[in-house]
C-alpha positions as a Markdown table, in Angstrom:
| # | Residue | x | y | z |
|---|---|---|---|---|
| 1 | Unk | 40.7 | 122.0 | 105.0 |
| 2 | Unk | 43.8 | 123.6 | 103.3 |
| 3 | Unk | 46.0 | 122.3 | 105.9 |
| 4 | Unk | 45.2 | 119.0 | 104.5 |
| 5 | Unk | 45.5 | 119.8 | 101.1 |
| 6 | Unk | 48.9 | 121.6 | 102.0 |
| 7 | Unk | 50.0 | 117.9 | 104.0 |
| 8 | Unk | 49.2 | 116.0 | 100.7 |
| 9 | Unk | 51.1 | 117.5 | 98.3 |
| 10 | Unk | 54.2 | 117.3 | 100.8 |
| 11 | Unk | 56.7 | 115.8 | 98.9 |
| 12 | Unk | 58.9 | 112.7 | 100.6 |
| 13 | Unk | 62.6 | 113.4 | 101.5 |
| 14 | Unk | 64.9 | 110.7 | 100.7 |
| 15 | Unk | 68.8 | 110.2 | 101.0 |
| 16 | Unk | 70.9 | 107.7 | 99.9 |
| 17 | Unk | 74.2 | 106.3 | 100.5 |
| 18 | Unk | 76.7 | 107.2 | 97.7 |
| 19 | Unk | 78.8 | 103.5 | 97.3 |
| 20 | Unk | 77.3 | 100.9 | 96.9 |
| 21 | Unk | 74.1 | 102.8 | 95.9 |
| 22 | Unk | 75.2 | 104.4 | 92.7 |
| 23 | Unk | 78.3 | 103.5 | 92.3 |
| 24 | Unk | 79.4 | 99.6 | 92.2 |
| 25 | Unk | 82.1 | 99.9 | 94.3 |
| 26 | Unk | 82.6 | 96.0 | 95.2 |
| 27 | Unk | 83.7 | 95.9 | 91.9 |
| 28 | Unk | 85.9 | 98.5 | 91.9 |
| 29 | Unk | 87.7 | 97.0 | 94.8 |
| 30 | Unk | 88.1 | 94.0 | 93.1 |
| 31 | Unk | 89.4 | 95.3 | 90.6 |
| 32 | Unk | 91.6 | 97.7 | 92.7 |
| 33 | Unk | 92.6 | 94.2 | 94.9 |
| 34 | Unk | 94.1 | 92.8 | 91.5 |
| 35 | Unk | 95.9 | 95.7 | 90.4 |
| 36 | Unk | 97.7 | 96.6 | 94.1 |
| 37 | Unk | 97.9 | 93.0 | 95.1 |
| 38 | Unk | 97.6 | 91.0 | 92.7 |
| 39 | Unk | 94.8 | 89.2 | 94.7 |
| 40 | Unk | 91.6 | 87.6 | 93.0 |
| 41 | Unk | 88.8 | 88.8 | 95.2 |
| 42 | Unk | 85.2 | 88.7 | 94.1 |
| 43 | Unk | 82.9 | 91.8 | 94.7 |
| 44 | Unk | 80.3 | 89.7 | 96.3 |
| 45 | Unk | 83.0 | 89.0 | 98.8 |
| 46 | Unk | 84.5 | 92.5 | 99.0 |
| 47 | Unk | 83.4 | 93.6 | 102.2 |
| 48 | Unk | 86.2 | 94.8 | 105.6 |
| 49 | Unk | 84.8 | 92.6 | 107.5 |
| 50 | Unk | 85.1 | 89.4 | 104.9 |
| 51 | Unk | 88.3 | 90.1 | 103.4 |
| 52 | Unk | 90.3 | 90.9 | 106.7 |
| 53 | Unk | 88.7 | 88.5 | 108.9 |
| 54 | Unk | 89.2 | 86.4 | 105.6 |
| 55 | Unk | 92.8 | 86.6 | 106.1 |
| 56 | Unk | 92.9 | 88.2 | 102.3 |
| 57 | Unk | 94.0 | 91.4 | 103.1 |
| 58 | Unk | 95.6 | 93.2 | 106.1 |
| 59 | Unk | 94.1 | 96.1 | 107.8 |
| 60 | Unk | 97.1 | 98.6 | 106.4 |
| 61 | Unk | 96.3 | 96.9 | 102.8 |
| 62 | Unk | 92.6 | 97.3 | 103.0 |
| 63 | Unk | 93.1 | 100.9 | 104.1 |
| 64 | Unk | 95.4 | 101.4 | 101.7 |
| 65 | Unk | 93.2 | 100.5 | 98.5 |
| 66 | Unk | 90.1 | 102.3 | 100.2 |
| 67 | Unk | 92.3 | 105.5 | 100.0 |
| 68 | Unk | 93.4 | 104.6 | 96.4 |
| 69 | Unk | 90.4 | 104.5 | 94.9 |
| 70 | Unk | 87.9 | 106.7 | 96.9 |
| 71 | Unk | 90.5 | 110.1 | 96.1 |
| 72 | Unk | 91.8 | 109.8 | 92.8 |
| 73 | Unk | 90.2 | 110.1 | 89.3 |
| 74 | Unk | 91.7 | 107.7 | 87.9 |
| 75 | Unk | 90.3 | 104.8 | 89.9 |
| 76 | Unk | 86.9 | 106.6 | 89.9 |
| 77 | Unk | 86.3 | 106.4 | 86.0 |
| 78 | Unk | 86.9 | 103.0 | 86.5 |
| 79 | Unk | 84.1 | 102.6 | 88.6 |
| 80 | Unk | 80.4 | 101.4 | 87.5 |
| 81 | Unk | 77.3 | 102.7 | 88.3 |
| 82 | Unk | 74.8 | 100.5 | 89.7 |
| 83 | Unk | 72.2 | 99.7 | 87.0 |
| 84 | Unk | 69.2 | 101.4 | 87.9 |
| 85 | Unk | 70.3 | 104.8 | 88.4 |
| 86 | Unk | 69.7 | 106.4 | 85.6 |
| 87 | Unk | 66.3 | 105.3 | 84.7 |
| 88 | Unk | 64.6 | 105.2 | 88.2 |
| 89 | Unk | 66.4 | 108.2 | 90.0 |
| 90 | Unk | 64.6 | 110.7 | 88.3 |
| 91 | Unk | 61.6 | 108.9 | 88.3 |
| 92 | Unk | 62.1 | 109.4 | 92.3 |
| 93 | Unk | 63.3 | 112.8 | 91.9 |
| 94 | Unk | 59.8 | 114.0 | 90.5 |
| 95 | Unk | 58.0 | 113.1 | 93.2 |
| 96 | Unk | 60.6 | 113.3 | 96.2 |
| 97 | Unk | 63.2 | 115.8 | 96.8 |
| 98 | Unk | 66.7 | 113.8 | 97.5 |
| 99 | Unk | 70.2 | 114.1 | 98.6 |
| 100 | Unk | 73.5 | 111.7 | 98.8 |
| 101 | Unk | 74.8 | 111.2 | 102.3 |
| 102 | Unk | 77.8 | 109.5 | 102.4 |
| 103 | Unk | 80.5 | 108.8 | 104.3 |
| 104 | Unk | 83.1 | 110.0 | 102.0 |
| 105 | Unk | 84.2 | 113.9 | 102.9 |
| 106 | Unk | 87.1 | 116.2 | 101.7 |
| 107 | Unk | 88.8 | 115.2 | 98.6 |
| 108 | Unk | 87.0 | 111.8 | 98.9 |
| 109 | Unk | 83.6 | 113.1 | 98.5 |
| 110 | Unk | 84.8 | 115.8 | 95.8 |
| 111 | Unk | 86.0 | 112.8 | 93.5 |
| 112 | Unk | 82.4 | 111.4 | 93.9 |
| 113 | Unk | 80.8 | 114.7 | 93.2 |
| 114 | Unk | 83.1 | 114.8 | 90.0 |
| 115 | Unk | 81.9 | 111.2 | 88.8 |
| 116 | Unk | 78.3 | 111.9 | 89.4 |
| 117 | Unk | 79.3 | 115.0 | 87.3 |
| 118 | Unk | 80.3 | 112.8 | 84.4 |
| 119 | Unk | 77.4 | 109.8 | 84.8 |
| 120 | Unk | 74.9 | 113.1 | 84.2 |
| 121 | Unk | 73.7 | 112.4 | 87.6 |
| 122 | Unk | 72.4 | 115.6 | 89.2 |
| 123 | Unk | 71.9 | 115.5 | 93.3 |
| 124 | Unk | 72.8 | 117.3 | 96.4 |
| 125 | Unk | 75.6 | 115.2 | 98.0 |
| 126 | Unk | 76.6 | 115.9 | 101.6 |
| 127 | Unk | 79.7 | 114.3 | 103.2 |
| 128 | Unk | 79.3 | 113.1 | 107.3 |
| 129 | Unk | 83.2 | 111.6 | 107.2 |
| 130 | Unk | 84.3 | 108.2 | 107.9 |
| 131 | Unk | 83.5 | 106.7 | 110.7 |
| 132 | Unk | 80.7 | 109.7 | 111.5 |
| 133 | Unk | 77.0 | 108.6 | 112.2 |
| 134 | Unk | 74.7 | 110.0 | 109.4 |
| 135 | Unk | 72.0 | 110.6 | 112.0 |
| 136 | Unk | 72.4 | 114.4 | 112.2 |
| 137 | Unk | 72.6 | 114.7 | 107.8 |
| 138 | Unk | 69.4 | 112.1 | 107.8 |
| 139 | Unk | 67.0 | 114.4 | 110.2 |
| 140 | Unk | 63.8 | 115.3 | 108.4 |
| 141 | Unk | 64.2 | 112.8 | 106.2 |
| 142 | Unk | 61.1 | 109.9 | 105.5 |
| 143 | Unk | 63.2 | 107.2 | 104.2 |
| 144 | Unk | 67.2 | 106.5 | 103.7 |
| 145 | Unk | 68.8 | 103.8 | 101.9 |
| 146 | Unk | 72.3 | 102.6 | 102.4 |
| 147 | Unk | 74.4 | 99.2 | 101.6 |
| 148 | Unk | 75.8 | 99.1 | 105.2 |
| 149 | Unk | 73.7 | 98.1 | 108.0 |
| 150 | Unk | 76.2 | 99.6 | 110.2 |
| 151 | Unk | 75.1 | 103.0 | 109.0 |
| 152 | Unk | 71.5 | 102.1 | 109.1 |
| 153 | Unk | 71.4 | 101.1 | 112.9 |
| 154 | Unk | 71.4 | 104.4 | 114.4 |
| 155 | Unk | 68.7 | 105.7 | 112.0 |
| 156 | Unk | 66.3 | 103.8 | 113.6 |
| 157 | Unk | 63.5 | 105.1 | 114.9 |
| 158 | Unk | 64.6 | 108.5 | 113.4 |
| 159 | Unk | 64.1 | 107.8 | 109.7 |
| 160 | Unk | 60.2 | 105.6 | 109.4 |
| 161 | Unk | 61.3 | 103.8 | 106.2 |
| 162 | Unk | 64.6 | 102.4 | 105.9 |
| 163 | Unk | 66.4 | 100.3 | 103.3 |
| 164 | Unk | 69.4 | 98.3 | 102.9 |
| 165 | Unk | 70.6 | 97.9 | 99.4 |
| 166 | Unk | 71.6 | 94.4 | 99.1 |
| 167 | Unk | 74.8 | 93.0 | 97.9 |
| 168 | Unk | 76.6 | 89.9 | 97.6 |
| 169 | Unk | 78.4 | 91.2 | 100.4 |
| 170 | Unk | 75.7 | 92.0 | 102.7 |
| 171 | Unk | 73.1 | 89.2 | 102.2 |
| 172 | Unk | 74.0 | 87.5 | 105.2 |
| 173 | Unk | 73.8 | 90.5 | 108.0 |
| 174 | Unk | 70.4 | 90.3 | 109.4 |
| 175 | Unk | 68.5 | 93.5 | 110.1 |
| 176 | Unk | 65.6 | 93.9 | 112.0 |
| 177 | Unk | 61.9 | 94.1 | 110.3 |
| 178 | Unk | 62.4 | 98.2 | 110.6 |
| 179 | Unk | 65.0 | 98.0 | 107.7 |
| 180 | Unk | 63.5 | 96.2 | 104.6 |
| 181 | Unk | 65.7 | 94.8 | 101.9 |
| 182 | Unk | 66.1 | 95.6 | 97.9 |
| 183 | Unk | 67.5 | 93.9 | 95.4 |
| 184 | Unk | 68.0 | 96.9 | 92.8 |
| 185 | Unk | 66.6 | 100.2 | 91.6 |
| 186 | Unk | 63.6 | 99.3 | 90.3 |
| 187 | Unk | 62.1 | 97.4 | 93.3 |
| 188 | Unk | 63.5 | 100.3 | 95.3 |
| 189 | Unk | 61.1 | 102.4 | 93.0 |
| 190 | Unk | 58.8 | 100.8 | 93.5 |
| 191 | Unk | 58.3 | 101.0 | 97.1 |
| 192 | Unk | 58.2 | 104.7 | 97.4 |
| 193 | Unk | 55.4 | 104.4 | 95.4 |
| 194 | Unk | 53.7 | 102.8 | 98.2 |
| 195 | Unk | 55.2 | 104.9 | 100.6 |
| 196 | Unk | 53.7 | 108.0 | 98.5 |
| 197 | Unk | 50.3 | 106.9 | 98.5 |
C-alpha cells in the first residue's frame, strides 16, 4: 500500500531541447543570413539540410553563422523566445522536474545559460556537444522534446513519450507514430497532462 502511494506522487522527468524550443532560432538565422550575407532566407526554410542542399549557403558559410550567433551575446539578445515559454513552463515545472539538453557545450551553451538568465527563465541546462547523441543526458527521463528528429531517433525506445516541436522547417520529416508532433507550448502542456494522469 505505501509503495503505491509513494509511485503516484512520482513526479515526471522531462528535458527539452534548448533552440528551437525556447529560443526561436530560425529567426535568428535569418536574421544572421541577412546581416553576414546579405541573403533573404525565411526561418521556415532555415534548416542545414534546406539551405545547403538549397544551394543558398555553403557548408563553410552555414558553419560560419552557426558559430556567430550560438557564442556571442550580441547575436543572442537578438534572439526570440518561442511564445509559450513563459506561461506554460512553469506550469510543467510544478508538476515535473525538468532540464535543457542541448547540443550546444562550452562557450556555446554558456551564452544560452546567460540568455535564459535574462528571459527570467530558470532550468537546469546540460550540454551533450555537437554532433553527440543525447541518449546518455536523456536516461531516466519519461518524455523529451526536441525540434530535430535527428536527435529524437536514438531516444527511441529509451524515452516512452517523445515529441518533436514542429517548425516550418521540420514539417516535412516524417517520424514514426513513437514521436508525436506539437505545434506550440500550450498543446505541448497539454499533453503532459495526459501523460500525468
Amino acid at each position: 500500500m505505501l509503495f503505491l502511494i509513494i509511485m503516484n506522487n512520482k513526479k515526471l522527468k522531462i528535458g527539452f531541447d534548448f533552440d528551437g524550443v525556447f529560443s526561436d532560432c530560425g529567426d535568428l538565422k535569418s536574421k544572421a543570413a541577412k546581416k553576414l550575407y546579405n541573403k533573404d532566407i525565411p526561418k521556415e526554410k532555415f534548416k542545414r539540410e534546406l539551405v545547403i542542399g538549397g544551394g543558398i549557403l555553403t557548408e563553410d558559410e552555414y558553419s560560419n553563422l552557426q558559430k556567430q550567433i550560438y557564442r556571442n551575446d550580441e547575436y543572442a539578445d537578438l534572439m526570440d523566445i518561442v511564445p509559450g515559454v513563459l506561461d506554460f513552463l512553469p506550469k510543467i515545472q510544478e508538476i515535473a522536474d525538468t532540464k535543457i539538453i542541448t547540443s550546444r557545450s562550452g562557450e556555446y551553451l554558456e551564452v544560452a545559460k546567460r540568455w535564459l538568465e535574462k528571459k527570467g527563465i530558470k532550468i537546469n541546462a546540460v550540454g551533450v556537444g555537437k554532433d553527440v547523441s543525447k541518449l546518455e543526458a536523456a536516461k531516466g527521463l519519461d518524455v523529451y522534446i526536441d525540434d530535430d528528429f535527428d536527435k529524437l531517433e536514438p531516444l527511441i525506445g529509451s524515452v516512452s513519450n517523445l515529441f518533436l516541436f514542429e517548425w516550418g522547417y521540420n514539417s516535412h520529416v516524417e517520424v514514426p507514430v513513437s514521436v508525436r508532433r506539437v505545434k506550440n507550448w500550450e498543446e505541448f502542456y497539454k499533453e503532459i497532462l495526459k501523460i500525468n494522469k
